[in-house]
Wavefront OBJ file of the C-alpha trace (Angstrom):
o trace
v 19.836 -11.331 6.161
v 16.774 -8.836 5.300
v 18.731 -5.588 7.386
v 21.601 -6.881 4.978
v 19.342 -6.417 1.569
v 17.905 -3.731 3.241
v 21.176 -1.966 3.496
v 23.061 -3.319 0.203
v 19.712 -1.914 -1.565
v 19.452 1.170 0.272
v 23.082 1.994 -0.362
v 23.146 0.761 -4.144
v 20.321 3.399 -5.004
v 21.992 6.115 -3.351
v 25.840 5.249 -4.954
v 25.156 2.982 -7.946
v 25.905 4.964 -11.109
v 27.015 8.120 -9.073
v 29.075 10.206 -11.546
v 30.986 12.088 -8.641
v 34.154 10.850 -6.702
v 33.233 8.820 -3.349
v 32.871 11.237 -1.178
v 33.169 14.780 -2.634
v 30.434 17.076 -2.281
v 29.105 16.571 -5.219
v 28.323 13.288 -4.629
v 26.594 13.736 -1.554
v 24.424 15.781 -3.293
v 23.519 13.229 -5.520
v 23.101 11.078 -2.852
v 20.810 13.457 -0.923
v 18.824 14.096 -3.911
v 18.411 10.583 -4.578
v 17.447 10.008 -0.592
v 13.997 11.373 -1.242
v 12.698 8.061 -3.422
v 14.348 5.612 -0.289
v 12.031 7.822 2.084
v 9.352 7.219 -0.064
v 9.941 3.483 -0.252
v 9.872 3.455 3.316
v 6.901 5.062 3.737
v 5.394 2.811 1.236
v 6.938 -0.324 2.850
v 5.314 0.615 6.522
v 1.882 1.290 4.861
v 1.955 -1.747 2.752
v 3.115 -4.177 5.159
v 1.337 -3.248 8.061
v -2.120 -2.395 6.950
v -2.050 -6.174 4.563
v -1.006 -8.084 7.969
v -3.336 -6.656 10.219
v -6.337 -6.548 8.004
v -5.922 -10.345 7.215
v -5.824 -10.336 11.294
v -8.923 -8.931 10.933
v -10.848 -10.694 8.302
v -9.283 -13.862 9.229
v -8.494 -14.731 5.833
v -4.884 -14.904 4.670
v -5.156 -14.429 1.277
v -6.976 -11.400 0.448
v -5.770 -7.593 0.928
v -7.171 -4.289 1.673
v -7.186 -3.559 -2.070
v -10.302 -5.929 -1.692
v -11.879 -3.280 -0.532
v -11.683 -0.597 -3.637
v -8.635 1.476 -2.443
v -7.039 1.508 -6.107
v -9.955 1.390 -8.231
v -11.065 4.630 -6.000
v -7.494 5.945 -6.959
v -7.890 5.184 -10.493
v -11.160 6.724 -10.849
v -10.613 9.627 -9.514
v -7.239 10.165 -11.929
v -9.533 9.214 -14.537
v -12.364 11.742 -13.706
v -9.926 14.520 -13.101
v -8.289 14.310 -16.435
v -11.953 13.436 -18.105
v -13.460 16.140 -16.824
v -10.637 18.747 -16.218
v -8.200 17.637 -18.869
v -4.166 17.058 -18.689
v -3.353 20.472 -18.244
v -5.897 21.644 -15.289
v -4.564 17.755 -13.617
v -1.049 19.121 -13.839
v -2.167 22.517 -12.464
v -3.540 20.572 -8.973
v -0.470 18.518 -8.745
v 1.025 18.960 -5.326
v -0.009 18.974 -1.294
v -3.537 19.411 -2.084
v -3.958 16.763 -4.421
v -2.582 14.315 -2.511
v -4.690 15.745 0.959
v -7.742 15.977 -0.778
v -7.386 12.170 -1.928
v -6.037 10.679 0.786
v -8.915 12.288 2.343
v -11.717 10.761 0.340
v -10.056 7.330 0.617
v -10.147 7.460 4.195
v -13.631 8.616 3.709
v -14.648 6.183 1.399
v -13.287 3.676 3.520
v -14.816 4.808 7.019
v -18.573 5.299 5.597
v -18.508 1.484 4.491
v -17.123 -0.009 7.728
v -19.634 2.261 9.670
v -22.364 1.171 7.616
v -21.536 -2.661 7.431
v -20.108 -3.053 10.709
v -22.148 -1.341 13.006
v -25.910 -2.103 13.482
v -27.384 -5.069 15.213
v -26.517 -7.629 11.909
v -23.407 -6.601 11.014
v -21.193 -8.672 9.133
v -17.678 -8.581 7.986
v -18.232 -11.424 5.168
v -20.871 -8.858 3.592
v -18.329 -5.804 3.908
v -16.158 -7.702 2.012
v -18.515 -8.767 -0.738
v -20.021 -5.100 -1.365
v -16.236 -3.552 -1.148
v -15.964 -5.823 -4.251
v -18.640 -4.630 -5.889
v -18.154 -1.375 -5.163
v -14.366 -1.572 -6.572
v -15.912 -3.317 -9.667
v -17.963 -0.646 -10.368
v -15.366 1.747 -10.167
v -13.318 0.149 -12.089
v -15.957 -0.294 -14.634
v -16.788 3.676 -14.829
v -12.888 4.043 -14.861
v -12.513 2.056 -17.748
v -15.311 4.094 -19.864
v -14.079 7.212 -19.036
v -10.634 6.244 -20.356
v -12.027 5.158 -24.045
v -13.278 8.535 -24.583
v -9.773 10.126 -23.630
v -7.755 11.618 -26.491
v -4.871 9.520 -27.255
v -2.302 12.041 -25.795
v -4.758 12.223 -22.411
v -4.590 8.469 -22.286
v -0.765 8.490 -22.122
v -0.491 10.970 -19.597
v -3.570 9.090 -17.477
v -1.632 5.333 -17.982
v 1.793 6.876 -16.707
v 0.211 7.609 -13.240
v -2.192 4.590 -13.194
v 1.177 2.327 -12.608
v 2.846 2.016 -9.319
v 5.765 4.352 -9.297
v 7.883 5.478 -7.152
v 8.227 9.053 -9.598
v 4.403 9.650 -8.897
v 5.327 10.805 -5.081
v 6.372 13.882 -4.370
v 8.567 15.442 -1.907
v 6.145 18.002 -0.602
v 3.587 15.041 0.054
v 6.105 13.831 2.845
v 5.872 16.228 5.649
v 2.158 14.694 5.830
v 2.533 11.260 4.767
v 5.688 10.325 6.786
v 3.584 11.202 10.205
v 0.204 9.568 9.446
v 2.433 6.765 8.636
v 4.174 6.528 11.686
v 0.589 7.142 13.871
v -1.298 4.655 12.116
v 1.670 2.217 12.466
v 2.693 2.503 15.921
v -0.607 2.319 17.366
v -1.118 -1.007 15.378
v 2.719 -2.216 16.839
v 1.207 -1.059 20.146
v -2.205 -3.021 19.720
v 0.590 -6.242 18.927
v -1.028 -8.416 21.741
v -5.201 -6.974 21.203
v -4.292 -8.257 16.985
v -3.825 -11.537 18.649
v -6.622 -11.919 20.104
v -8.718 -10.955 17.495
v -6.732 -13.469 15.253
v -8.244 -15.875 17.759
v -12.132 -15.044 16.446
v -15.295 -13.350 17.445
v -16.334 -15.742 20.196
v -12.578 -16.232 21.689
v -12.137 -12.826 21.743
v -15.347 -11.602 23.147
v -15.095 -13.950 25.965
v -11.491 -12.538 27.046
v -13.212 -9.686 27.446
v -12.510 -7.653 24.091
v -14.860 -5.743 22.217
v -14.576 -7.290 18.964
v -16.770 -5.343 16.883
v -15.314 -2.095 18.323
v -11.095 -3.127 17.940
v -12.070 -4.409 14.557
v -13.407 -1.337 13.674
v -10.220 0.431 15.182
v -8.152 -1.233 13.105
v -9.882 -0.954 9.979
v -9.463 2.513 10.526
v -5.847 2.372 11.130
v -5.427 0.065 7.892
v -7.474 3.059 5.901
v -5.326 5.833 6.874
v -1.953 3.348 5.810
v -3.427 1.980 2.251
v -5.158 5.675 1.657
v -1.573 7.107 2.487
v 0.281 4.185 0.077
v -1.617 4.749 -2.785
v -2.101 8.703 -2.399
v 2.069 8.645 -2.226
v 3.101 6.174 -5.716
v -0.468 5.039 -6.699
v -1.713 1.115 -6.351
v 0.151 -2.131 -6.158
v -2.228 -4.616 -5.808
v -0.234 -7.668 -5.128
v 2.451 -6.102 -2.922
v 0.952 -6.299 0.392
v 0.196 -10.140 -0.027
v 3.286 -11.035 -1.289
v 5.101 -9.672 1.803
v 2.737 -10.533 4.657
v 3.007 -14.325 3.403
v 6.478 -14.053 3.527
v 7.094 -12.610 6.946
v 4.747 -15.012 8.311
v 7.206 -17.659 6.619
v 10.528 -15.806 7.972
v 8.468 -15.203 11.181
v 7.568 -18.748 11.869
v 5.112 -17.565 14.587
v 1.467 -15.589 14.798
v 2.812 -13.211 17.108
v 1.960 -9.700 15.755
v 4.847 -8.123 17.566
v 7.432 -10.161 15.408
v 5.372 -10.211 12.305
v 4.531 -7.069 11.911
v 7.893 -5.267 12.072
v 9.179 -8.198 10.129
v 6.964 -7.544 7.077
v 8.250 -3.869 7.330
v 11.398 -5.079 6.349
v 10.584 -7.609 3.675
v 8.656 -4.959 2.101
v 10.993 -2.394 2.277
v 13.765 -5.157 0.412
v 11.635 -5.915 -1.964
v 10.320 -2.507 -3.199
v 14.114 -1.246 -2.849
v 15.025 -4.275 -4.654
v 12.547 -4.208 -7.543
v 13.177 -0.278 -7.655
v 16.946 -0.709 -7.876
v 16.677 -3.544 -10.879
v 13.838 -1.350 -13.051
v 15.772 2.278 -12.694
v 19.427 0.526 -12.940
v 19.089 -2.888 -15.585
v 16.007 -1.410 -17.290
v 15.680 2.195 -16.798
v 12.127 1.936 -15.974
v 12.508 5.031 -13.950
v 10.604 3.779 -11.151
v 7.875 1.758 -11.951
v 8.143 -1.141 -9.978
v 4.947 -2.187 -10.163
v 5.971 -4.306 -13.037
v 7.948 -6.931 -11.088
v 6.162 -6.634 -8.514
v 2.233 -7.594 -10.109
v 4.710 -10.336 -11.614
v 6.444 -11.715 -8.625
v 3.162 -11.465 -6.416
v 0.645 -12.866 -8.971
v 2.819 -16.215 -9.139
v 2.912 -16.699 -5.367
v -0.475 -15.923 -4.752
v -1.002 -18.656 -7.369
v 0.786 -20.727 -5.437
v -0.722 -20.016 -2.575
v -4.069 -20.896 -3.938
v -2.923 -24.048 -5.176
v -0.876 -24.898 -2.116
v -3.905 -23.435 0.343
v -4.697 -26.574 1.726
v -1.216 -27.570 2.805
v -0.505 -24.092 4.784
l 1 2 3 4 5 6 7 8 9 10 11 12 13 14 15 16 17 18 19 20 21 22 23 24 25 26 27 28 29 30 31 32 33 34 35 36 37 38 39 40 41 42 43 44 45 46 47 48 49 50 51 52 53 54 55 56 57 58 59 60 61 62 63 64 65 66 67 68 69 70 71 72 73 74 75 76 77 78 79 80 81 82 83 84 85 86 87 88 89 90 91 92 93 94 95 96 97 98 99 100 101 102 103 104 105 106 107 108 109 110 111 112 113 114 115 116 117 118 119 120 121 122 123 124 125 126 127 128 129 130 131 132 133 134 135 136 137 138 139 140 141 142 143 144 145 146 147 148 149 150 151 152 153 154 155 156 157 158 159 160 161 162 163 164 165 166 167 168 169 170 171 172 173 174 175 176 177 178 179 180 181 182 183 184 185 186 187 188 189 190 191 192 193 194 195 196 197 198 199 200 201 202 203 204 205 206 207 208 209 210 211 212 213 214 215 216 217 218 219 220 221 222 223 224 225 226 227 228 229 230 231 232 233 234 235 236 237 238 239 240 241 242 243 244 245 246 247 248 249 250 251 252 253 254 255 256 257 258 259 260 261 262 263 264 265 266 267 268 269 270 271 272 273 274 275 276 277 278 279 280 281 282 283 284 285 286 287 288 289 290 291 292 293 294 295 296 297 298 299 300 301 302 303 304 305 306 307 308 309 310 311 312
C-alpha cells in the first residue's frame, strides 16, 4: 500500500496540472524539471526517517528526536545571524554550494564536539547529553529570536520565508553532495541493522554480547549528524516529521527489527512528505511549504502518543 502512495504521489507531482499533451516533449520537460523537488523529497525522506529511528535506538526513548539536540535552532540562528549581520542582499549573494557546505559543516560540527564531550570520559552520560542539547537549542533559539526583533520589516519577511520547511529552499546544485552523504550515512546504518538491535537491548545487554556500547553509540550518533545536518541544510527544519514517521513504521512494521523498520520508515516518510507536498503546491498553492501539515499532523500524534504512552 505505501509503494502504491509512493508511486500515485510521485507520479501526481510530476503530471498533475501539466499543460503539455501526455507524452510530447514538452511535457517531459516539465516533468524533468519538476523531478528535481521528488529527488529532494527523497533525500529528505532517507535523512528524516533514518536518523529519528536509529537515534531513538540509541537513546532508548521513543518519543523524542534528534531535533532534541539543537539541529534547527542551530539552522535558524545561523539564517538569522547571516541576514542580521550581513543583510538580505549579501544572504542572497552566498546562496548556493557553499552555503549549504559550510552549514552542513558546522552542524555536523556542532553535533560531534557535544557527543565527544558528553560521551566520552570516564562519567559519561547520555541522559546529560540530552539535557544540555536542550539547553543549548534553547539558547539558540533565544538569541535567534532577539536578533529577529531588530530586523527591518522587509528583512524579517525574507528571514521567515526560509525559517519554514520547504521544499523551494533546496537547491539543485546542493544535490551532487547531499544525495551521496545521504546514501553513506544511510547504508552504513541499514548495514549496522543487527549491531542497532543490540543496542536497543541496553548498556548492560549489549556490553555483555560483547559490543562496545559507548563506542557504536557514538558511531551512530555520528551517522544520525551527517543525515539531520544534511535534512535541514537541504529544505530547513521540520521538527515533528521524523517522529511522526518512525512511530508509524514501527506500527506498519509490527516488529523491532531494524532491518524492516528502517527501510520501512523510508517509505512512510517519503508518502507523507510527497503527500503533504502534493496537497500544499496543488489545493493550496503553498508552493512547497509543507511544513504546515506536517507540524499539524505530527503535533496531534505525538499528543497522542503522550497521552496513550502507557498503553504502547
Amino acid at each position: 500500500m505505501l509503494s502504491a502512495l509512493a508511486a500515485g504521489f510521485g507520479f501526481g507531482l510530476l503530471t498533475w496540472d501539466n499543460p503539455m499533451p501526455v507524452g510530447s516533449d514538452g511535457f517531459w520537460r516539465i516533468a524533468e524539471m519538476r523531478s528535481t523537488n521528488l529527488v529532494v523529497i527523497a533525500v529528505v525522506a532517507i535523512c528524516q526517517s533514518i536518523a529519528t529511528v536509529s537515534f531513538q535506538t540509541v537513546t532508548g526513548n521513543r518519543i523524542i528526536t534528534p531535533s532534541i539536540m539543537g539541529f534547527e535552532a542551530l539552522y535558524v540562528a545561523v539564517q538569522t545571524a547571516g541576514v542580521y549581520f550581513i543583510g538580505v542582499a549579501g544572504v542572497v549573494a552566498l546562496q548556493g554550494l557553499p552555503q549549504f557546505m559550510l552549514q552542513t559543516a558546522v552542524m555536523i560540527g556542532f553535533a560531534m564536539v557535544l557527543y565527544g564531550w558528553l560521551l566520552s570520559g570516564r562519567y559519561a552520560n547520555l541522559q546529560v547529553m540530552l539535557l544540555i542539547g536542550i539547553v543549548i537549542g534553547g539558547g539558540l533559539a533565544s538569541v535567534s529570536t532577539f536578533m529577529q526583533r531588530l530586523l527591518t520589516p522587509s528583512e524579517f519577511d525574507v528571514l521567515a520565508a526560509r525559517l519554514f520547511g520547504n521544499i523551494a529552499n533546496a537547491d539543485a546544485s546542493y544535490l551532487p553532495v547531499a544525495i551521496p552523504l545521504c546514501l553513506v550515512a544511510a547504508g552504513l546504518l541499514l548495514v549496522s541493522s543487527r549491531r542497532l538491535d543490540i543496542v536497543a537491548l541496553g548498556r548492560d545487554a549489549s556490553t555483555s554480547l560483547g559490543m562496545n556500547h559507548r563506542k557504536e553509540t557514538i558511531r551512530v550518533l555520528f551517522l544520525v549528524s551527517i543525515l539531520m545536518a544534511v535534512s535541514t541544510a537541504l529544505v530547513g527544519p521540520m521538527t515533528f516529521l521524523g517522529f511522526l514517521v518512525a512511530t508509524l513504521a514501527y506500527q506498519f512494521a509490527d516488529t523491532h527489527d531494524h532491518r524492516y523498520v528502517l527501510p520501512l520508515s523510508a517509505l512512510t516518510c517519503f508518502v507523507v512528505l510527497s503527500g503533504a507536498y502534493f496537497v500544499m503546491r496543488n489545493i493550496f498553492y503553498a508552493q512547497g511549504v509543507v511544513s504546515i501539515i506536517i507540524e499539524l499532523v505530527g503535533g496531534v500524534v505525538f499528543l497522542f502518543v503522550i497521552l496513550r504512552k502507557g498503553r504502547l
